[in-house]
Every structure is written in C-alpha cells, then in structure tokens.
mmJSON file of the N, C-alpha and C atoms, coordinates in Angstrom:
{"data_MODEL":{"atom_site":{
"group_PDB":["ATOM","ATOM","ATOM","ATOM","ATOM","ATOM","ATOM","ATOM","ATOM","ATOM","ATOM","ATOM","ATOM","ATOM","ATOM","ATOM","ATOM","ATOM","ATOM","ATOM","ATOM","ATOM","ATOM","ATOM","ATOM","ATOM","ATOM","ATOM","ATOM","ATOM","ATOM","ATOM","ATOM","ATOM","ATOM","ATOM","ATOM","ATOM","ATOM","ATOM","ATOM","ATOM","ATOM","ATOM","ATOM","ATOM","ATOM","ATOM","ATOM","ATOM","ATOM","ATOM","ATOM","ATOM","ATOM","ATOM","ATOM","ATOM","ATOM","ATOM","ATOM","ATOM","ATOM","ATOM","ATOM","ATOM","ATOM","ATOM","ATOM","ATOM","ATOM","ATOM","ATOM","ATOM","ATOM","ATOM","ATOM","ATOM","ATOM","ATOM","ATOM","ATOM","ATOM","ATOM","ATOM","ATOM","ATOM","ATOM","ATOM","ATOM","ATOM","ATOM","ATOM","ATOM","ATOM","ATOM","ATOM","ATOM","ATOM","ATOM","ATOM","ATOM","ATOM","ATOM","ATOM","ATOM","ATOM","ATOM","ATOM","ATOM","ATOM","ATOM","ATOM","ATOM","ATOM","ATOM","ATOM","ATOM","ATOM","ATOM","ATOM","ATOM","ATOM","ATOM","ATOM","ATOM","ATOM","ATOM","ATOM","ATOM","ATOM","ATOM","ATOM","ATOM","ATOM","ATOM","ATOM","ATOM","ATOM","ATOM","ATOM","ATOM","ATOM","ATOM","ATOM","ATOM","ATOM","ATOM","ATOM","ATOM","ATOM","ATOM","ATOM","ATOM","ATOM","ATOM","ATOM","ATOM","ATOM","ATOM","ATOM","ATOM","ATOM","ATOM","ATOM","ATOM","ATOM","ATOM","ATOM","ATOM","ATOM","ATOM","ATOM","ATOM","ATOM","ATOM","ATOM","ATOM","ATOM","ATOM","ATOM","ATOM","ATOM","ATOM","ATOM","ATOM","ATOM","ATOM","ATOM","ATOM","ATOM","ATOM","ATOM","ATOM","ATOM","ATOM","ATOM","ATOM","ATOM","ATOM","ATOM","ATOM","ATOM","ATOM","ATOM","ATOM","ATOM","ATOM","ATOM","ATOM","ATOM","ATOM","ATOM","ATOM","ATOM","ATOM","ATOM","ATOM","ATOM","ATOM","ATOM","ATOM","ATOM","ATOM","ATOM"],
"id":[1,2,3,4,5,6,7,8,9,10,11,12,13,14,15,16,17,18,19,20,21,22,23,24,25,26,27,28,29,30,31,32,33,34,35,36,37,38,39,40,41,42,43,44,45,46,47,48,49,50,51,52,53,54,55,56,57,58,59,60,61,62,63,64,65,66,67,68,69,70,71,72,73,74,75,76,77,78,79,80,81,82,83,84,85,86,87,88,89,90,91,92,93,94,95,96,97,98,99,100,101,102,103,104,105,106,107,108,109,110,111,112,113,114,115,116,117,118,119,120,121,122,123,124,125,126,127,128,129,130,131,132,133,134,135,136,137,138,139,140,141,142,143,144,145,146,147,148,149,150,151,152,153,154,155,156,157,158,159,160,161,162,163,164,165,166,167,168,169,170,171,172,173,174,175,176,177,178,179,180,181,182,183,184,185,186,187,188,189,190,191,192,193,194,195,196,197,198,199,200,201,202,203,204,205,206,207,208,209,210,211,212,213,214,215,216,217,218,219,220,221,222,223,224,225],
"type_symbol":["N","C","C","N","C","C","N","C","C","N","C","C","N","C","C","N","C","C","N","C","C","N","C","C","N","C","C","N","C","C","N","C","C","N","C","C","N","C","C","N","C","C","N","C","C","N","C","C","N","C","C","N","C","C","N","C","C","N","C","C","N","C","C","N","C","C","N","C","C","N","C","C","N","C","C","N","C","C","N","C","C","N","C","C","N","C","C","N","C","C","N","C","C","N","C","C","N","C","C","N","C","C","N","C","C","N","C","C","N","C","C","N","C","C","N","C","C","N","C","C","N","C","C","N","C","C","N","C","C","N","C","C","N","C","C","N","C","C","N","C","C","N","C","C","N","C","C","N","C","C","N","C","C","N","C","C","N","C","C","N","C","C","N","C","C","N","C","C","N","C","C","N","C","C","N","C","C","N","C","C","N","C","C","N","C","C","N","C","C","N","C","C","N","C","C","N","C","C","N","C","C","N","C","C","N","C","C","N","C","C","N","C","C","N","C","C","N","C","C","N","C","C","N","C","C"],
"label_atom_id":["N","CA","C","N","CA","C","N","CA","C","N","CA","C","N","CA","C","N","CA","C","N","CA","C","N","CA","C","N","CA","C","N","CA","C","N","CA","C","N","CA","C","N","CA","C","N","CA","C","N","CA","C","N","CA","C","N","CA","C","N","CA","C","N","CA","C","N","CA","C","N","CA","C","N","CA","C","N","CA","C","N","CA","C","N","CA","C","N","CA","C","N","CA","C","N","CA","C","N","CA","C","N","CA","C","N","CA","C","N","CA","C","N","CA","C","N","CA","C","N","CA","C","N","CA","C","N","CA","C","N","CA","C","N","CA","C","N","CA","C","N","CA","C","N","CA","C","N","CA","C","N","CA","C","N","CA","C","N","CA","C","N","CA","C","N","CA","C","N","CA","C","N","CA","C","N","CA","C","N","CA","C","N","CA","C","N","CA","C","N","CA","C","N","CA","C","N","CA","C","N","CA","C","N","CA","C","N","CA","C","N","CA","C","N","CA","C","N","CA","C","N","CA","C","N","CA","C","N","CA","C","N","CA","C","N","CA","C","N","CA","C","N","CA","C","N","CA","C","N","CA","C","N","CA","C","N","CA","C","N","CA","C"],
"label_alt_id":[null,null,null,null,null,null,null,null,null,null,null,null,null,null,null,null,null,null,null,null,null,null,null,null,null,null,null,null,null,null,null,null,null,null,null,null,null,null,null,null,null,null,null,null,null,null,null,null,null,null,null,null,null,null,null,null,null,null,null,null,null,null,null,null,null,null,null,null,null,null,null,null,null,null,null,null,null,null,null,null,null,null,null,null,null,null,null,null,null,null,null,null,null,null,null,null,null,null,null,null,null,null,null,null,null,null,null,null,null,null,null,null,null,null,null,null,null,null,null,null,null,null,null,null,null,null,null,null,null,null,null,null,null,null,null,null,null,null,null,null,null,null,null,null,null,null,null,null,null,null,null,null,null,null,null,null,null,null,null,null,null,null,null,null,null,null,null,null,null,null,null,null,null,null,null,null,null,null,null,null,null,null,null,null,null,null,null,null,null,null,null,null,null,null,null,null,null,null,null,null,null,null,null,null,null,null,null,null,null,null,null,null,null,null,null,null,null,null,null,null,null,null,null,null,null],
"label_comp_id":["UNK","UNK","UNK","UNK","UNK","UNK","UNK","UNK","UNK","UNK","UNK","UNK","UNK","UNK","UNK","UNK","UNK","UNK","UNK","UNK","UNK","UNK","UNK","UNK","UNK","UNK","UNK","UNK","UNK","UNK","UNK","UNK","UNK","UNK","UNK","UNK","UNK","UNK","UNK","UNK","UNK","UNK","UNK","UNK","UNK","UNK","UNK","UNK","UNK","UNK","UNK","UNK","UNK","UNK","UNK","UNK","UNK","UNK","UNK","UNK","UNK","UNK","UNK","UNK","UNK","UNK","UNK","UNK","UNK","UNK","UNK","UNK","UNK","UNK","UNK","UNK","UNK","UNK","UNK","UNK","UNK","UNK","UNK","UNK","UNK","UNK","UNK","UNK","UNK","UNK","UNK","UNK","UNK","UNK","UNK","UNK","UNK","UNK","UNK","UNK","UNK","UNK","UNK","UNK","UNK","UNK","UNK","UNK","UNK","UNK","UNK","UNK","UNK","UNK","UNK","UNK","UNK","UNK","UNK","UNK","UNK","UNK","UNK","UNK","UNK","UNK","UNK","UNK","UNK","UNK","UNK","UNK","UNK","UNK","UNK","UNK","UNK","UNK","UNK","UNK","UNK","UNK","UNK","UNK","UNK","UNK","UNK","UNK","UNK","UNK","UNK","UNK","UNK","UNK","UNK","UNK","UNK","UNK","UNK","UNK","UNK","UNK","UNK","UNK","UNK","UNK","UNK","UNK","UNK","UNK","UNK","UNK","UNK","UNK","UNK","UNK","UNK","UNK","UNK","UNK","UNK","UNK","UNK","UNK","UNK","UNK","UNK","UNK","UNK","UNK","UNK","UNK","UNK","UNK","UNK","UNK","UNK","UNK","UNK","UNK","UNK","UNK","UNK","UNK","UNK","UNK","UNK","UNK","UNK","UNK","UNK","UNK","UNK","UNK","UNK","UNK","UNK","UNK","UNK","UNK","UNK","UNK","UNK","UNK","UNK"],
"label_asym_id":["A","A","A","A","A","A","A","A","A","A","A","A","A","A","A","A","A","A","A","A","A","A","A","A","A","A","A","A","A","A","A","A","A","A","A","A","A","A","A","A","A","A","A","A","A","A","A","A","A","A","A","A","A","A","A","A","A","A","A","A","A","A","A","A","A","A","A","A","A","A","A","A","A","A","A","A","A","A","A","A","A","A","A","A","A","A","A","A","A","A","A","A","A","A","A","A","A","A","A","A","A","A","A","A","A","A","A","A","A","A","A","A","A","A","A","A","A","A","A","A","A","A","A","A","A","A","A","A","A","A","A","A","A","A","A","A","A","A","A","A","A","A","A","A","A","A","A","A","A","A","A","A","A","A","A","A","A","A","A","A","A","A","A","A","A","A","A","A","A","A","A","A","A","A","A","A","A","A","A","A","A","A","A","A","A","A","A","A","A","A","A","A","A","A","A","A","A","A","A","A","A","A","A","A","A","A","A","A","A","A","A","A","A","A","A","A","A","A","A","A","A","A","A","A","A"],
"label_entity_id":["1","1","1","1","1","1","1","1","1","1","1","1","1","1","1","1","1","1","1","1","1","1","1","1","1","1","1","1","1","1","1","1","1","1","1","1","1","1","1","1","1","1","1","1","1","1","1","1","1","1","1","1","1","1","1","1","1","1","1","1","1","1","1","1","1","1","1","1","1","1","1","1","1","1","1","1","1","1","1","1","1","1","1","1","1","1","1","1","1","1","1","1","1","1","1","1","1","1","1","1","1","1","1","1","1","1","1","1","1","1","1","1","1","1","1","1","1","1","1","1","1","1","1","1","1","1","1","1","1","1","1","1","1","1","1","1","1","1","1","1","1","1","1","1","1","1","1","1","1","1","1","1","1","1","1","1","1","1","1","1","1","1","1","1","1","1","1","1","1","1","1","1","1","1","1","1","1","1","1","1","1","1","1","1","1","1","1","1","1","1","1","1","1","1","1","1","1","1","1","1","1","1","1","1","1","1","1","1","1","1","1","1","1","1","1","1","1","1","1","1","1","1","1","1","1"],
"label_seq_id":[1,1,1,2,2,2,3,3,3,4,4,4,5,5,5,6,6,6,7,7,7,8,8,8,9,9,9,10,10,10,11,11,11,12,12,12,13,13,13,14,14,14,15,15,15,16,16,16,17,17,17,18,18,18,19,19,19,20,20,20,21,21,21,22,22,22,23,23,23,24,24,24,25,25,25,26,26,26,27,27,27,28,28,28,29,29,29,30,30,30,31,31,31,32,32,32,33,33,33,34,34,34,35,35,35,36,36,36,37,37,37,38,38,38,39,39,39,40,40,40,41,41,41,42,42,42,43,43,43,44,44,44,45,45,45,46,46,46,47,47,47,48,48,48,49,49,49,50,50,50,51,51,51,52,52,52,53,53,53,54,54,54,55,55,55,56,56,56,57,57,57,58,58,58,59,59,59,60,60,60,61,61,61,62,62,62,63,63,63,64,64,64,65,65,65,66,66,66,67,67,67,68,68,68,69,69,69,70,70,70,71,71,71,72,72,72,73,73,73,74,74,74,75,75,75],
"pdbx_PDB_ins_code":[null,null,null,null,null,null,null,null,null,null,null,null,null,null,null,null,null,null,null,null,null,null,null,null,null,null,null,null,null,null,null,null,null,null,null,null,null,null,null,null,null,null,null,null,null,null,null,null,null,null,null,null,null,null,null,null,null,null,null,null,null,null,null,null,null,null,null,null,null,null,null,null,null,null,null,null,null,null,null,null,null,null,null,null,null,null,null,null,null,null,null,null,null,null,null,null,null,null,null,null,null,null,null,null,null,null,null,null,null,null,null,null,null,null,null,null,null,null,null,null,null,null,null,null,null,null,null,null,null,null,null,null,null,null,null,null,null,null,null,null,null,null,null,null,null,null,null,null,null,null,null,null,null,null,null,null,null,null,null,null,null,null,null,null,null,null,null,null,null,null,null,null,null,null,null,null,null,null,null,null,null,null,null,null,null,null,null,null,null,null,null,null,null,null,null,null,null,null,null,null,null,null,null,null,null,null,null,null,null,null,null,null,null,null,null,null,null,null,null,null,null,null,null,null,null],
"Cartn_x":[-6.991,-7.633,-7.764,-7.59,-7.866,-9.546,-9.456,-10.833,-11.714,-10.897,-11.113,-11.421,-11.413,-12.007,-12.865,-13.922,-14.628,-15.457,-16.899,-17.739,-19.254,-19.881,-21.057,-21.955,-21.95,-22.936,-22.383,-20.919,-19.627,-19.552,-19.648,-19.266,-17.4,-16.759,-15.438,-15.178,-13.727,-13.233,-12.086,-12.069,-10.505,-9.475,-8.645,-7.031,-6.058,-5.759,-4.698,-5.083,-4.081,-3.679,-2.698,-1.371,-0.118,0.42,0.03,0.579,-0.024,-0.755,-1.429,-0.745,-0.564,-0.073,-0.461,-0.113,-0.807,-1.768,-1.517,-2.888,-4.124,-3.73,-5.123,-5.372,-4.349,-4.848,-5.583,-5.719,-6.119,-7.463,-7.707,-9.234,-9.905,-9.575,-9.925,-10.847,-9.699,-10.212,-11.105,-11.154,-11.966,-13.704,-13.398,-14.539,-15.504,-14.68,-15.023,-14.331,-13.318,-12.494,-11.69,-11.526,-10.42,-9.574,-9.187,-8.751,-9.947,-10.45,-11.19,-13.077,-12.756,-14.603,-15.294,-16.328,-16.673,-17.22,-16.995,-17.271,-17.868,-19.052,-19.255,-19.556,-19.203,-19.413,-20.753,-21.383,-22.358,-22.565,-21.652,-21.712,-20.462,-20.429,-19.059,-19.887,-19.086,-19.633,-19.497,-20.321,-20.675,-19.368,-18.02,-16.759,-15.926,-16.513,-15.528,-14.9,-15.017,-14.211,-14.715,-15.22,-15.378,-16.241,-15.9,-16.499,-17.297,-18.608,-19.648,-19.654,-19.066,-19.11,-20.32,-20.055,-20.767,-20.077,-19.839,-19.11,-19.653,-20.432,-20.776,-22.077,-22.624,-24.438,-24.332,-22.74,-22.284,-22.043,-22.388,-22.15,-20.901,-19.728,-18.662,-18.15,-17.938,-17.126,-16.018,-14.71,-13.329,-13.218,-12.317,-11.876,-11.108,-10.427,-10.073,-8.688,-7.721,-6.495,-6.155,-7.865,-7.101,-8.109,-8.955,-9.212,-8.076,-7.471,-6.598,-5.426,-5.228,-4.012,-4.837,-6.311,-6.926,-6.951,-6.501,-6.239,-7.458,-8.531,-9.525,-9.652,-10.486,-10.678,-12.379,-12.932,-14.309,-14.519,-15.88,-16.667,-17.91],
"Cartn_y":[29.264,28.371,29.103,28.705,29.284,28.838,30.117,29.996,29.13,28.031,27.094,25.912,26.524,24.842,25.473,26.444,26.545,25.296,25.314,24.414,25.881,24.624,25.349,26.069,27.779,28.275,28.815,28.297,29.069,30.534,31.417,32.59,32.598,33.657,33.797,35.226,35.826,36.999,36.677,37.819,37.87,38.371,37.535,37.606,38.586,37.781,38.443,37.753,37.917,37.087,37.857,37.803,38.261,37.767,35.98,35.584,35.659,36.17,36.516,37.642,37.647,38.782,39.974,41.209,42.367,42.421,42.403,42.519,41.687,40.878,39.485,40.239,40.805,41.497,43.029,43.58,44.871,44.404,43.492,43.08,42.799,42.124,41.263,43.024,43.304,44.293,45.203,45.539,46.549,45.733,44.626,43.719,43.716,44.041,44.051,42.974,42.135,41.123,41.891,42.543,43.695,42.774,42.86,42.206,42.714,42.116,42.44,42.461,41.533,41.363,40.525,40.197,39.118,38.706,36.961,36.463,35.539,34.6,33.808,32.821,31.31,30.65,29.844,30.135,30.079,28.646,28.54,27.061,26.699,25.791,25.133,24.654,25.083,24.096,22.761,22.33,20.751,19.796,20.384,19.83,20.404,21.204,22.033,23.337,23.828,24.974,25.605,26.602,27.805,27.749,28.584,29.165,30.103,29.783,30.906,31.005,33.139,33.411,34.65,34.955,36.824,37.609,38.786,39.899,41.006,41.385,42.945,42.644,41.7,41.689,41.039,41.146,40.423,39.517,38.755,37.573,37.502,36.665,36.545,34.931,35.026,33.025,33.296,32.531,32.63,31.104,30.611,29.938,28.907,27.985,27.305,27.754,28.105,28.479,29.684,30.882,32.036,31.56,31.08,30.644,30.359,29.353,28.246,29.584,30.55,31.603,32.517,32.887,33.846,33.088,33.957,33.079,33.69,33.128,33.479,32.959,33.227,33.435,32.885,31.851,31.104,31.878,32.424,32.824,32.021],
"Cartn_z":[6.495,5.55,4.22,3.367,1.632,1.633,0.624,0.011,-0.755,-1.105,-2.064,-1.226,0.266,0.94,2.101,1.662,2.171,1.813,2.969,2.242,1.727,0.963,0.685,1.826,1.712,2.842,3.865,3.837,5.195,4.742,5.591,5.821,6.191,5.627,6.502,5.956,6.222,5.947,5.532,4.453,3.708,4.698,4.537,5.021,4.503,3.49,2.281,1.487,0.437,-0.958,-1.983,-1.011,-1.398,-2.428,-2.391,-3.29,-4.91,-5.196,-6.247,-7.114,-8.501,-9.157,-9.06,-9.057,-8.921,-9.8,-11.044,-11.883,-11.329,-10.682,-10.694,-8.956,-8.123,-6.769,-7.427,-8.193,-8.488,-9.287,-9.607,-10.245,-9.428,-8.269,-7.214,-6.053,-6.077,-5.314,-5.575,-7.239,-7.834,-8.004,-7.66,-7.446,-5.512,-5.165,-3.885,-3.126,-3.376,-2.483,-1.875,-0.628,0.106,1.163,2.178,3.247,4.739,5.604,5.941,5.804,4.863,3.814,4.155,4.862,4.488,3.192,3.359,1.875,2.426,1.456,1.845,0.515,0.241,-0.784,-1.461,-1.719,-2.643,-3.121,-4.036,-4.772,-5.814,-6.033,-6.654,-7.76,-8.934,-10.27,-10.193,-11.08,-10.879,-11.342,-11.948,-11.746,-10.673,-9.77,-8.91,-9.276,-10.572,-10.695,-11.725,-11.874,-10.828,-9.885,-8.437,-7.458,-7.466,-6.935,-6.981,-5.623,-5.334,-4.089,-3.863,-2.493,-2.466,-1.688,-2.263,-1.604,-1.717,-0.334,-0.129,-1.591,-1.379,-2.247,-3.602,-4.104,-5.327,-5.515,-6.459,-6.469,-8.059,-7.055,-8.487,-8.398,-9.746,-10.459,-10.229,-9.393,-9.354,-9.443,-10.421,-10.592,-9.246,-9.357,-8.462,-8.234,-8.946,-8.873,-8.13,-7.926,-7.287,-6.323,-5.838,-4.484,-3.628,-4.485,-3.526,-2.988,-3.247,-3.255,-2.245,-1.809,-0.812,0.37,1.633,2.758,3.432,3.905,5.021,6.356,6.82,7.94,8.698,9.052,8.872,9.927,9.979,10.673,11.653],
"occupancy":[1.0,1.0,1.0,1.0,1.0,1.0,1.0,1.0,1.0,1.0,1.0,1.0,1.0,1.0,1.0,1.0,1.0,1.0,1.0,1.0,1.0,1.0,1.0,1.0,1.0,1.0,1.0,1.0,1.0,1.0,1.0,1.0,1.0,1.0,1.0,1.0,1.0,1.0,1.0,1.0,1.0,1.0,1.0,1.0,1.0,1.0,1.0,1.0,1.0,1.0,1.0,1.0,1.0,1.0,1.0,1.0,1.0,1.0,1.0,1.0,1.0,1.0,1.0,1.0,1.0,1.0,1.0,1.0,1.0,1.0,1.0,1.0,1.0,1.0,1.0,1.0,1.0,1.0,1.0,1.0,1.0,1.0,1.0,1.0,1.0,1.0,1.0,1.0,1.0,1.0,1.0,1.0,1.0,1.0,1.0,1.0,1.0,1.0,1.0,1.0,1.0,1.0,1.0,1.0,1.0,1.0,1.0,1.0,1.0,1.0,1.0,1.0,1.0,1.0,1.0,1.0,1.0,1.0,1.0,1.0,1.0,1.0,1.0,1.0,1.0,1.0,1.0,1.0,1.0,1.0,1.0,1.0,1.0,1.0,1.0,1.0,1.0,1.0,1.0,1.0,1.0,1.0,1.0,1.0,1.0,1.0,1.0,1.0,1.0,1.0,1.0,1.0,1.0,1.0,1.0,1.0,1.0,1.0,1.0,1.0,1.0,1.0,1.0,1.0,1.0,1.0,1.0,1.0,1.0,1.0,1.0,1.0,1.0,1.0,1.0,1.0,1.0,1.0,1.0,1.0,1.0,1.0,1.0,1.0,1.0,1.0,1.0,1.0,1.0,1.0,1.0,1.0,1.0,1.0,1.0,1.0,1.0,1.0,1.0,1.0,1.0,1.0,1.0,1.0,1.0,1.0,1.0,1.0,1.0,1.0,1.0,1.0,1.0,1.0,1.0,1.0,1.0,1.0,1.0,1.0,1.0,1.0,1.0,1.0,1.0],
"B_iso_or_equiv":[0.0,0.0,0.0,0.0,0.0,0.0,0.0,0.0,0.0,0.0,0.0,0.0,0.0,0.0,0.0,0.0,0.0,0.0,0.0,0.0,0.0,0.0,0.0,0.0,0.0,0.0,0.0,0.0,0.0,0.0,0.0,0.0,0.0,0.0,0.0,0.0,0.0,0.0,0.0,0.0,0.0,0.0,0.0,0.0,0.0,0.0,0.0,0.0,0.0,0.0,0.0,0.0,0.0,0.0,0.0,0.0,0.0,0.0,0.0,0.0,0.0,0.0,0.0,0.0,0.0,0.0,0.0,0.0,0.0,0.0,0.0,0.0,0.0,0.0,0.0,0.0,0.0,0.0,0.0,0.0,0.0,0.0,0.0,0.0,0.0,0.0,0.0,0.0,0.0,0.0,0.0,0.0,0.0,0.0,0.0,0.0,0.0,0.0,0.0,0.0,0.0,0.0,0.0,0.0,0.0,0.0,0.0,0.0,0.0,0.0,0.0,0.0,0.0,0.0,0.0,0.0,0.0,0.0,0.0,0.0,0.0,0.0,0.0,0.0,0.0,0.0,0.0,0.0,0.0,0.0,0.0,0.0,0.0,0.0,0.0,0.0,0.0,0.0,0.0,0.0,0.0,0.0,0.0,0.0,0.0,0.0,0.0,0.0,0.0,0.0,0.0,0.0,0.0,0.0,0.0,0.0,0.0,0.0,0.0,0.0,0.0,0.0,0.0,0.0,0.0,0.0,0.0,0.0,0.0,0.0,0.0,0.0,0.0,0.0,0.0,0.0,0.0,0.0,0.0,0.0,0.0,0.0,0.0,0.0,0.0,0.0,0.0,0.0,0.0,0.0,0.0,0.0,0.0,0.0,0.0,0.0,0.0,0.0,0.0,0.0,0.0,0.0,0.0,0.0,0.0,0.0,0.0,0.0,0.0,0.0,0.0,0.0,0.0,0.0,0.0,0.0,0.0,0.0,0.0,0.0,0.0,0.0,0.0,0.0,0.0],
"pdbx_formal_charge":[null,null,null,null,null,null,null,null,null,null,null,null,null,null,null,null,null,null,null,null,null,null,null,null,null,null,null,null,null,null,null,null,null,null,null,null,null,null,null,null,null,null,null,null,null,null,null,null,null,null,null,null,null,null,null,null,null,null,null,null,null,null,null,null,null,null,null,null,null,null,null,null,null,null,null,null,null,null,null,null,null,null,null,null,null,null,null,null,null,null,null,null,null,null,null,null,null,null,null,null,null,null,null,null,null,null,null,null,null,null,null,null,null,null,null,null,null,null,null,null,null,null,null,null,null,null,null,null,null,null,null,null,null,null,null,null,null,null,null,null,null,null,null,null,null,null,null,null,null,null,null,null,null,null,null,null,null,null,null,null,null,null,null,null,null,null,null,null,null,null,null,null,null,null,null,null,null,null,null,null,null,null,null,null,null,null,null,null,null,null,null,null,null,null,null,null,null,null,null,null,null,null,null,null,null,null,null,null,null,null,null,null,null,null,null,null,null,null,null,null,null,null,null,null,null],
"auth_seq_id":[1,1,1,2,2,2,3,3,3,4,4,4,5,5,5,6,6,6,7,7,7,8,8,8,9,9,9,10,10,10,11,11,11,12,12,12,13,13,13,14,14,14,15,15,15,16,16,16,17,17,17,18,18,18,19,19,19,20,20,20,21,21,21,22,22,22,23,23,23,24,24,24,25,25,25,26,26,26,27,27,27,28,28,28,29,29,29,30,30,30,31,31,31,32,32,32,33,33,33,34,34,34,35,35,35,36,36,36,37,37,37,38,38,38,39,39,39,40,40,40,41,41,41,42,42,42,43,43,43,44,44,44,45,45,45,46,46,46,47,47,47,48,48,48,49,49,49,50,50,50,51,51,51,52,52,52,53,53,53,54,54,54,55,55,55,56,56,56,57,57,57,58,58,58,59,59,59,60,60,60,61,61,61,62,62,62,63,63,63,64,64,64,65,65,65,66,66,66,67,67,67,68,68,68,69,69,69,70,70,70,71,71,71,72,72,72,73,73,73,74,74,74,75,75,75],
"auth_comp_id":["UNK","UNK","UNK","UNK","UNK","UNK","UNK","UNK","UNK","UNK","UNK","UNK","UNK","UNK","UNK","UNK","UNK","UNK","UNK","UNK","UNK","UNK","UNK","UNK","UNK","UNK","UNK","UNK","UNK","UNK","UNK","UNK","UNK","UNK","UNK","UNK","UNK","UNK","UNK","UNK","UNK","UNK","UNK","UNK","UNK","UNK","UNK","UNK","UNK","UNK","UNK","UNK","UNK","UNK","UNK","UNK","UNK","UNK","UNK","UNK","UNK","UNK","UNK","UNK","UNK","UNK","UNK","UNK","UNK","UNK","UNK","UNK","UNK","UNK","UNK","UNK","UNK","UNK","UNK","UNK","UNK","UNK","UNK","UNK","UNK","UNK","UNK","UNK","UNK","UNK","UNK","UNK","UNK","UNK","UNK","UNK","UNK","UNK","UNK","UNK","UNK","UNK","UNK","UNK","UNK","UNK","UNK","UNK","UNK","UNK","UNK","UNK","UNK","UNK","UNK","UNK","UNK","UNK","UNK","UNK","UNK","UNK","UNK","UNK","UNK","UNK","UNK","UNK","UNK","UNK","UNK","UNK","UNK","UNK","UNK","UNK","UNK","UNK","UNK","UNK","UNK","UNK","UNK","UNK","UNK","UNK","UNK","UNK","UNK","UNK","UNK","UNK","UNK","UNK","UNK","UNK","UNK","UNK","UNK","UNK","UNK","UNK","UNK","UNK","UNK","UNK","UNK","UNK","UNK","UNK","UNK","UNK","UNK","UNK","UNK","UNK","UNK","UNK","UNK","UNK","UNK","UNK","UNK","UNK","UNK","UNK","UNK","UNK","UNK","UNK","UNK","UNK","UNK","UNK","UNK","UNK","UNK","UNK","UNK","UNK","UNK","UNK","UNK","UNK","UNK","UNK","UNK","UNK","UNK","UNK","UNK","UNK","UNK","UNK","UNK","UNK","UNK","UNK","UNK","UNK","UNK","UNK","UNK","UNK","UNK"],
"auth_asym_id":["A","A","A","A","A","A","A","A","A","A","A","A","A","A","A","A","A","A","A","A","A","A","A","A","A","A","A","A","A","A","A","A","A","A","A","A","A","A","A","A","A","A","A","A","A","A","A","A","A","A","A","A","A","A","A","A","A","A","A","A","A","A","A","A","A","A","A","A","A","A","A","A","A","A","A","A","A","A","A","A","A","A","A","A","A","A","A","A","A","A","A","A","A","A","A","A","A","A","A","A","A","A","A","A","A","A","A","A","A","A","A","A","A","A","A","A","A","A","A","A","A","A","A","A","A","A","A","A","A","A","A","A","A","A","A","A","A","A","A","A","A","A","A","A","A","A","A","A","A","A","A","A","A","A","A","A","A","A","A","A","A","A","A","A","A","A","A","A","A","A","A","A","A","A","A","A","A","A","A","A","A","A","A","A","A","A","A","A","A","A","A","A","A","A","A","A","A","A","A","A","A","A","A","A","A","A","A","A","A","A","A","A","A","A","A","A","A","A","A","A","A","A","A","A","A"],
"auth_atom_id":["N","CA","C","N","CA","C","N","CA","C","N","CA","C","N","CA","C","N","CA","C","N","CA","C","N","CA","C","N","CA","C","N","CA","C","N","CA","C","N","CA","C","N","CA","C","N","CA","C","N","CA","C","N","CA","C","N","CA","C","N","CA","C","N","CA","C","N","CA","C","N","CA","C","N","CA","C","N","CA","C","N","CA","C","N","CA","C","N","CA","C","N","CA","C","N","CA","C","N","CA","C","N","CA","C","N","CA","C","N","CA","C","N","CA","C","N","CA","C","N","CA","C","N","CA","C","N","CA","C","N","CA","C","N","CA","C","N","CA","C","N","CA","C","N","CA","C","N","CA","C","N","CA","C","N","CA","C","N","CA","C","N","CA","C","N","CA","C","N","CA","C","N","CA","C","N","CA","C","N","CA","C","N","CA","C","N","CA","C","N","CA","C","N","CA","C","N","CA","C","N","CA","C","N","CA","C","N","CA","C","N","CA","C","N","CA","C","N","CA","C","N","CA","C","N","CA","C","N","CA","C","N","CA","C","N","CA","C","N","CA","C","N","CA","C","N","CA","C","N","CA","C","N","CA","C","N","CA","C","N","CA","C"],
"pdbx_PDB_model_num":[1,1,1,1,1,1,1,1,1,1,1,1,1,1,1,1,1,1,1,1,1,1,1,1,1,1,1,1,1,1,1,1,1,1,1,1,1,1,1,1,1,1,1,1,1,1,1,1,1,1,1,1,1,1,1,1,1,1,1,1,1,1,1,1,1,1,1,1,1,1,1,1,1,1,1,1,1,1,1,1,1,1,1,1,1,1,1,1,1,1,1,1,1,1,1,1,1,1,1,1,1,1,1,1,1,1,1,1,1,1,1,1,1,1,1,1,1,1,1,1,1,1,1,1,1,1,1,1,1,1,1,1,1,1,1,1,1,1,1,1,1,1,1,1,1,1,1,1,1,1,1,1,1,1,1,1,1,1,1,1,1,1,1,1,1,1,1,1,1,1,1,1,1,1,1,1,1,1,1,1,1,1,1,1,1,1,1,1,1,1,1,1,1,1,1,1,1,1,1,1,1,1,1,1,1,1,1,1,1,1,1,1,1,1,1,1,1,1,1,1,1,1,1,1,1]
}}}
C-alpha cells in the first residue's frame, strides 16, 4: 500500500521508495523516513495535500506526489 492512502491515525512501516529521485530519497532519509520505520499519519490538509506524518517523534508535511511513490506496510 503507498503512503498516501493511509487513513488518519494508521500506523505502518516503510517499505521502499525506489521510485523516487535520489535527491528527494537522500532528504527523505536525512529526515528519518528509512526502510523499516514506523510511520504513522497524522492528518491530511484540508485539500488533501500535504500530509502531516510522524517519524521516530517528528512530525513532517510531504506532499501528495512523494507519498503516492513510498510503499508501506499497515500495522
């Protein structure tokens, strides 16, 4: 399942997200998104995009375009 269809309050774990550019996988990671993480989604802006998630106590905005590209895993 991608990240972008979690619902509000689901827990899951990162997969991959191969398909993502390296630059946009090397931000991701220096953020705390690894393979192996849990994440869990927070809240969706009131048009849907950006995503408010938490990773490891942080809370980060990802847009809808690199959600839809992180493959997880629901817990």
């Amino acid at each position: 399942m991608k990240l972008s269809e979690l619902k509000q309050g689901e827990y899951a774990v990162v997969l991959s997200f191969n398909t993502l550019p390296i630059e946009t996988r090397k931000k991701l990671m220096v953020m705390g998104v690894l393979p192996n993480t849990p994440i869990s989604l927070i809240r969706r802006a009131p048009l849907g995009d950006p995503i408010q998630i938490d990773v490891r106590g942080v809370s980060l905005a990802l847009r809808d375009n690199i959600a839809k590209q992180i493959v997880v895993e629901v817990k």
